[in-house]
C-alpha positions as CSV (number, residue, x, y, z in Angstrom):
1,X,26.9,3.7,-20.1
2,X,26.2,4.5,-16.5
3,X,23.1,5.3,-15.0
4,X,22.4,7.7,-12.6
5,X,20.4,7.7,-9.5
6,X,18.7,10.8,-7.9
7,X,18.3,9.6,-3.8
8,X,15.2,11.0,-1.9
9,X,15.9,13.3,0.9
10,X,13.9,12.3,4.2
11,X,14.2,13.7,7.1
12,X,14.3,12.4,11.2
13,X,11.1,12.8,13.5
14,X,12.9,14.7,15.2
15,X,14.0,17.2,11.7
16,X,10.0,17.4,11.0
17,X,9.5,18.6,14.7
18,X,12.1,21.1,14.9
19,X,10.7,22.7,11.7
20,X,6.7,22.2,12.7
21,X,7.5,23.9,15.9
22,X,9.5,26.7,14.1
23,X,7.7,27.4,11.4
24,X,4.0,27.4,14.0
25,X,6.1,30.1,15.9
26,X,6.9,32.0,13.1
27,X,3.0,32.3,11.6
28,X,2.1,32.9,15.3
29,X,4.5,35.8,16.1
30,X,3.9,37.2,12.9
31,X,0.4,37.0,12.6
32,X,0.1,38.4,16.5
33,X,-1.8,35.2,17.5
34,X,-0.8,32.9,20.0
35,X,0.8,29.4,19.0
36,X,-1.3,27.6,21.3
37,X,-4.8,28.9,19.7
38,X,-6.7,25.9,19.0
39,X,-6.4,25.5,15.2
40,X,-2.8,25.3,15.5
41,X,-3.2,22.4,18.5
42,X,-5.4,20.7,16.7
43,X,-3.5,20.9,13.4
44,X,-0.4,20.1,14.7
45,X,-2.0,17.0,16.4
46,X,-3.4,15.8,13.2
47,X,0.0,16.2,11.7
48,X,1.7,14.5,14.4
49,X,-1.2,11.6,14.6
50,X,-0.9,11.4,10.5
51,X,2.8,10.5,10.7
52,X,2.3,7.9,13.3
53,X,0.3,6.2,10.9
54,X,3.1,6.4,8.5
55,X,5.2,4.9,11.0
56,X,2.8,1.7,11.4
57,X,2.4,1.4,7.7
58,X,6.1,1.2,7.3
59,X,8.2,-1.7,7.1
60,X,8.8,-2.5,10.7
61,X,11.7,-4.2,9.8
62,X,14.0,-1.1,9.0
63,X,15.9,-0.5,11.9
64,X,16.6,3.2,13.3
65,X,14.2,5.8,13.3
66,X,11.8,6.4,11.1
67,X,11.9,8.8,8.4
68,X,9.5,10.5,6.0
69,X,9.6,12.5,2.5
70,X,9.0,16.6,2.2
71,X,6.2,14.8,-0.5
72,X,4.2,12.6,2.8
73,X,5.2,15.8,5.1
74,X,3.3,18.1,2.5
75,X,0.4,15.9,2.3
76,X,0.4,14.9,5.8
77,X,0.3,19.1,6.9
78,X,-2.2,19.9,3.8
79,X,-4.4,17.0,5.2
80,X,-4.5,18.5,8.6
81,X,-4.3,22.0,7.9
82,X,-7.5,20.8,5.6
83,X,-9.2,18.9,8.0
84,X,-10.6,21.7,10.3
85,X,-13.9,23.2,10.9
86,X,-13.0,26.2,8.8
87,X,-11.5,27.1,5.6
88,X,-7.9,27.4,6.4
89,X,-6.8,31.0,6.1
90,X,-3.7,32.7,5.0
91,X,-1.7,32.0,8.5
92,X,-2.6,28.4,8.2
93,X,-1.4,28.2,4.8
94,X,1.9,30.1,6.1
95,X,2.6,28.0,8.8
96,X,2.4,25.0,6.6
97,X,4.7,27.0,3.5
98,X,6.8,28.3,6.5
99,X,7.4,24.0,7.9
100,X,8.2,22.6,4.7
101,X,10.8,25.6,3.7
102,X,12.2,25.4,7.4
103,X,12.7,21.7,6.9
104,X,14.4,22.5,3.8
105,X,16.4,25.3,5.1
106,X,16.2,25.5,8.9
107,X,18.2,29.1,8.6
108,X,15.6,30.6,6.7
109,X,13.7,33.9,8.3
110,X,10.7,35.5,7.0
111,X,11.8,37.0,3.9
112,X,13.0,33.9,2.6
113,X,9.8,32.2,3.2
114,X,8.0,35.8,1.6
115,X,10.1,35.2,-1.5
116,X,10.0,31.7,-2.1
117,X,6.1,30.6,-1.5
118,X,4.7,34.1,-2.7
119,X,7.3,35.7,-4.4
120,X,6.8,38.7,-2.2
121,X,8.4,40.8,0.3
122,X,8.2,40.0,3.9
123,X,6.2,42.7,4.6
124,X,3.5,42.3,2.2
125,X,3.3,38.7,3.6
126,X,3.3,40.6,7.5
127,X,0.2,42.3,6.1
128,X,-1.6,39.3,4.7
129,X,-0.9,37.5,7.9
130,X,-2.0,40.6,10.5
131,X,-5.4,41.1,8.2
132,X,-6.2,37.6,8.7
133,X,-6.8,37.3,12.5
């Protein structure tokens, strides 16, 4: 009888940042707001301060870079996303939906991100995202 194992993907620092950054640009250009607005700084700082302190929590003793799971990503971008002075709206929520599936597929473009977290088209989600400004 053999017993099978199902490994956990993580991803680099440096994986997480590529798809933050993308996936902030993306919800930017789309909504027509600019990337540096101040609840995407300040989110994005969260995020980033939230994952250091997954870094210091972690074993110290595993060498090479550390590395997190698309479950403490999630959780680390809800948290920050959460933890403004307003009700996160539809192009927070995108920017977060469009990080995780970025880090899952960095190829993906709009319509994949559409399809997949709404199970719309991309230009119903264009809509949602130029009403919410």
């Amino acid at each position: 009888m053999s017993t099978t194992t199902i490994a956990t993907v993580t991803f680099t620092r440096d994986q997480v940042e590529q798809a933050l950054t993308a996936g902030f640009e993306m919800a930017a250009e789309e909504s027509r707001v600019s990337v540096d607005n101040s609840d995407f700084r300040r989110t994005r700082a969260l995020f980033r301060s939230i994952l250091d302190q997954l870094d210091a929590a972690s074993d110290l003793n595993i060498p090479g870079e550390p590395t997190y799971t698309r479950d403490q990503i999630q959780a680390a971008l809800n948290t920050a996303t959460d933890a403004g002075p307003k009700a996160a709206d539809d192009i927070d929520n995108f920017a977060v939906n469009a990080t995780l599936t970025l880090l899952d597929n960095p190829d993906a473009v709009l319509g994949d991100i559409a399809e997949e977290c709404y199970g719309e088209d991309a230009d119903e989600v264009t809509g949602w995202l130029a009403n919410a400004r």
